[in-house]
C-alpha positions as semicolon CSV with decimal commas, in nm:
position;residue;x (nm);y (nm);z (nm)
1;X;-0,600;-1,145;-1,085
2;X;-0,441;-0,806;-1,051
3;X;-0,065;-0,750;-1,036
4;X;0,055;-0,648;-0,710
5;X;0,153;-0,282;-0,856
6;X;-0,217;-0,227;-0,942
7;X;-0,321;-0,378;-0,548
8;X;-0,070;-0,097;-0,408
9;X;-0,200;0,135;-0,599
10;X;-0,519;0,060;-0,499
11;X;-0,404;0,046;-0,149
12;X;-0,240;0,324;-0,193
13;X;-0,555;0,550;-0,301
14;X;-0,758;0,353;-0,006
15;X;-0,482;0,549;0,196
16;X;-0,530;0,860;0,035
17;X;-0,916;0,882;0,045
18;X;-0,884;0,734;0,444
19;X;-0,627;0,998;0,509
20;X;-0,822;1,331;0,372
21;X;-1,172;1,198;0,525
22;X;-1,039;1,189;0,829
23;X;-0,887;1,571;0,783
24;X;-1,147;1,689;0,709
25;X;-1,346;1,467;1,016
26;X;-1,058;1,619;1,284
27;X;-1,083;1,944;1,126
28;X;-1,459;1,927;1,149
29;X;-1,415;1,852;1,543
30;X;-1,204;2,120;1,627
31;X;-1,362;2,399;1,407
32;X;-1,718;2,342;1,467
33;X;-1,959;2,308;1,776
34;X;-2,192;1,962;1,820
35;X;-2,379;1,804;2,003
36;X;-2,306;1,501;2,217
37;X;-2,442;1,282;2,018
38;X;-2,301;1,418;1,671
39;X;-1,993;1,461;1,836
40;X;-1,977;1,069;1,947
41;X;-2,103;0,989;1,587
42;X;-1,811;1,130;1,472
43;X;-1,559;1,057;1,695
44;X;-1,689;0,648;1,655
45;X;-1,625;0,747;1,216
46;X;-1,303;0,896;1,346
47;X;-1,182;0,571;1,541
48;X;-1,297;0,332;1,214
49;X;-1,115;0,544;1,014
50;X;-0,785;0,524;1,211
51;X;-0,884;0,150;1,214
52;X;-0,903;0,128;0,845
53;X;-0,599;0,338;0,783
54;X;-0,386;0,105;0,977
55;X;-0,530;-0,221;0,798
56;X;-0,428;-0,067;0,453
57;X;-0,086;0,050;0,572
58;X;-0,035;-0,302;0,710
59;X;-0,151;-0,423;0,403
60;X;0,052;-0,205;0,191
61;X;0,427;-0,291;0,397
62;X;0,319;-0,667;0,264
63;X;0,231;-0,581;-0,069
64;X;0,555;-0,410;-0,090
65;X;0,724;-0,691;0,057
66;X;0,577;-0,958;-0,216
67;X;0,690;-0,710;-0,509
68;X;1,029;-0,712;-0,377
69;X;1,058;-1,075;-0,349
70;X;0,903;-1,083;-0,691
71;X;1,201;-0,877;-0,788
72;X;1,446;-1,042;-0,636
73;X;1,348;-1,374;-0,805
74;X;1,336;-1,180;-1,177
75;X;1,666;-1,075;-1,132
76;X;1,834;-1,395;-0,987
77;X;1,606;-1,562;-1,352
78;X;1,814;-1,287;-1,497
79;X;2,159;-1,332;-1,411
80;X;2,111;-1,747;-1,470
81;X;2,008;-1,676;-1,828
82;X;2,288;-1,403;-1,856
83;X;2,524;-1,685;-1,710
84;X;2,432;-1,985;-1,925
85;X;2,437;-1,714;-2,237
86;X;2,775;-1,594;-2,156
87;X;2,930;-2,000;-2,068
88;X;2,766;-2,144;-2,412
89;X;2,831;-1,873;-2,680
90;X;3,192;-1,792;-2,520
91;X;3,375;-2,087;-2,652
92;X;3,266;-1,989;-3,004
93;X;3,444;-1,608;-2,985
């Protein structure tokens, strides 16, 4: 199972690679002349595209959210080990 750094930055790269297709797709529709039926072909890759992009970005604000939880509980495991070090090796100083 893969850490939930490695999923965002797998998201993350889905984003990318989503992001510059569909550049290059707008640019493509602005820049060149098509037909009707090229032009709906790529207006129907445009709207997956935009469809995709907003699955991964709604994917990425949760991965984000589970890594912060996962670093809130490592530092809470922290400070209780930092506690229970400082209250039993105290009395000994």
């Amino acid at each position: 199972m893969p850490s939930i750094v490695n999923q965002i930055e797998t998201v993350q790269g889905d984003i990318n690679r989503c992001e510059k297709r569909l550049d290059k797709l707008e640019r493509k529709l602005r820049l060149q002349t098509h037909s009707d039926e090229e032009r709906k072909a790529l207006k129907e890759e445009e709207k997956d595209l935009r469809k995709q992009l907003d699955q991964n970005n709604k994917s990425l604000k949760n991965l984000r959210q589970e890594n912060r939880k996962s670093m809130v509980v490592s530092v809470a495991i922290l400070v209780l080990v930092l506690a229970g070090y400082y209250f039993i090796y105290k009395p000994y100083q």
